[in-house]
BAFI-3210 file (N, C-alpha, C; in Angstrom, 3 decimals, decimal comma, padded with zeros to 6 digits):
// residues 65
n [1|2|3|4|5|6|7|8|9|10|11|12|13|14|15|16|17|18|19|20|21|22|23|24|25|26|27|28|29|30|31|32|33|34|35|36|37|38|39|40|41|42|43|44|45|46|47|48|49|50|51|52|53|54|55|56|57|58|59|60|61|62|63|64|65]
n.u [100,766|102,387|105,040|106,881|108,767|109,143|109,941|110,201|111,671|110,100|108,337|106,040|103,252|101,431|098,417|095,688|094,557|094,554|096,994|099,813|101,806|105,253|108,333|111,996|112,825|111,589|109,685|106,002|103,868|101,706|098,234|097,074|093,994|092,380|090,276|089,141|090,902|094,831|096,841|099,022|101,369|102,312|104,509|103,913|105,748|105,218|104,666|102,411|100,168|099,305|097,409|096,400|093,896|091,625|088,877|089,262|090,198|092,736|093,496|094,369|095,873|096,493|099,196|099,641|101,506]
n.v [116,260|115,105|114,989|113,824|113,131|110,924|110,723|108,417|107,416|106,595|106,803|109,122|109,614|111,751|110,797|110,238|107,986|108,798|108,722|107,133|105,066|103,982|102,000|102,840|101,546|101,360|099,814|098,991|099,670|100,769|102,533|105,951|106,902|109,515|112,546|113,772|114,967|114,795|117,828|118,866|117,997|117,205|116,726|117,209|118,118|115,556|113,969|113,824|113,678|115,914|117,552|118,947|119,666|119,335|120,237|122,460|122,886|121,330|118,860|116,577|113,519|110,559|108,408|104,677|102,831]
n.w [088,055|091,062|093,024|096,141|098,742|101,565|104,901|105,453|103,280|101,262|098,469|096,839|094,298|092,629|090,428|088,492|089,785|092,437|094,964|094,564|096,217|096,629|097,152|098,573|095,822|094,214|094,091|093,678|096,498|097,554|097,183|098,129|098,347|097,059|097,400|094,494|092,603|092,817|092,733|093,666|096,197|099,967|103,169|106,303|109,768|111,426|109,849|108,272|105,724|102,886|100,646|097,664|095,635|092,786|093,596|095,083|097,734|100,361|101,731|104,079|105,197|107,048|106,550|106,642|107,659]
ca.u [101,427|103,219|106,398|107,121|109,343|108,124|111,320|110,800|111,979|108,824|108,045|104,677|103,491|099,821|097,717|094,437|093,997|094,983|098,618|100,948|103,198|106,457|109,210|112,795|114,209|110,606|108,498|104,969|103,331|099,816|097,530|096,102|092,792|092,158|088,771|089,310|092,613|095,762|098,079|100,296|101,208|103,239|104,315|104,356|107,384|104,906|104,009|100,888|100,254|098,815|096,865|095,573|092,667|090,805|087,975|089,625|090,498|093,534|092,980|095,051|095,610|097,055|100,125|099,986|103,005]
ca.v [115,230|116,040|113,849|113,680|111,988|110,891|110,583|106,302|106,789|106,134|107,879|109,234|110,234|111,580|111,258|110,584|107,221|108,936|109,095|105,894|104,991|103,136|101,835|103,602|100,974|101,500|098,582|099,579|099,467|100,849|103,819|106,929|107,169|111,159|113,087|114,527|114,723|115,632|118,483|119,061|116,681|117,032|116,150|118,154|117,341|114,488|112,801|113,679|113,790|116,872|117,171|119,607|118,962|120,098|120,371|124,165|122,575|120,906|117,417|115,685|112,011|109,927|107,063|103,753|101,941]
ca.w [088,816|091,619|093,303|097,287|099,484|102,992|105,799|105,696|101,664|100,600|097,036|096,792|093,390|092,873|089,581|088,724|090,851|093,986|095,181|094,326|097,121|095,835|098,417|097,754|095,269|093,260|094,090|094,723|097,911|097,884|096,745|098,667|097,584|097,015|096,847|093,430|091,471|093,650|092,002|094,987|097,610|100,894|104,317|107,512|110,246|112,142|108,654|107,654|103,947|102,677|099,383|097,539|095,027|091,981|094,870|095,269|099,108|100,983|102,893|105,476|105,266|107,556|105,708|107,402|107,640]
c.u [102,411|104,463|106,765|107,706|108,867|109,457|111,128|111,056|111,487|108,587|106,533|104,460|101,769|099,772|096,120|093,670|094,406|096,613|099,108|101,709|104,032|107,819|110,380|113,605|112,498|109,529|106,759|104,511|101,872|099,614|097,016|095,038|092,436|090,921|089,429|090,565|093,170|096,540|099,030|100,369|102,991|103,570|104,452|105,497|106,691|104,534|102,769|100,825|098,925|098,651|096,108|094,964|092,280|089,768|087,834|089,563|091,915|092,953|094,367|094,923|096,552|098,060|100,376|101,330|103,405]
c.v [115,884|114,314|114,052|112,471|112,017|110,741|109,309|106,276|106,244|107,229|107,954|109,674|110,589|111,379|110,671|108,987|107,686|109,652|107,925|106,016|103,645|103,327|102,875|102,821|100,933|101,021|099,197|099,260|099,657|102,390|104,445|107,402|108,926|111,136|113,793|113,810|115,522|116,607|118,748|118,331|117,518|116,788|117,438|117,242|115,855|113,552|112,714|114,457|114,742|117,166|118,146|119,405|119,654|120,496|121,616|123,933|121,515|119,542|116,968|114,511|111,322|108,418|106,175|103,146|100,618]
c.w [089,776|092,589|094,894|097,990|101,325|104,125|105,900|104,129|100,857|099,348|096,816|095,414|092,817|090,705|089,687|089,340|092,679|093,857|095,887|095,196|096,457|097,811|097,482|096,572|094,058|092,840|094,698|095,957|097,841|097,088|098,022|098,190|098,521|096,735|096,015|093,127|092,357|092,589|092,936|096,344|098,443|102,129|105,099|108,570|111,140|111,141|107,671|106,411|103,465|100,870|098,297|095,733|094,095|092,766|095,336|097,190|099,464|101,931|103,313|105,310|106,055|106,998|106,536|106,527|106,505]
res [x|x|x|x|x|x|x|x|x|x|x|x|x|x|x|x|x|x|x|x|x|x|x|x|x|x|x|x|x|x|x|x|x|x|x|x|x|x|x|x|x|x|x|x|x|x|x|x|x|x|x|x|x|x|x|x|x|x|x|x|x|x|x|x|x]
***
């Protein structure tokens, strides 16, 4: 499991449905549906949510609003 914060205070939190987005007071919001199981999640400085996978690869996902 891994834990990330996004700069809108959004809490990301991966396990094995993806990666759980929660607002900052803890309410959920939505899922990131992952290929595979995430173990490390993070952002780069324009936002984009970075993932890396039992898959033995890294993916890119774009977080709508």
């Amino acid at each position: 499991m891994a834990i990330e914060v996004d700069g809108k205070g959004r809490v990301f939190v991966s396990d094995i449905k993806g990666v759980q987005v929660f607002d900052g007071n803890g309410r959920y919001l939505n899922v990131v549906k992952i290929s595979g199981v995430a173990f490390g999640i993070a952002f780069d400085d324009p936002g984009k949510l970075y993932a890396t996978t039992n898959n033995s690869k890294v993916e890119k996902y774009d977080v709508k609003e």
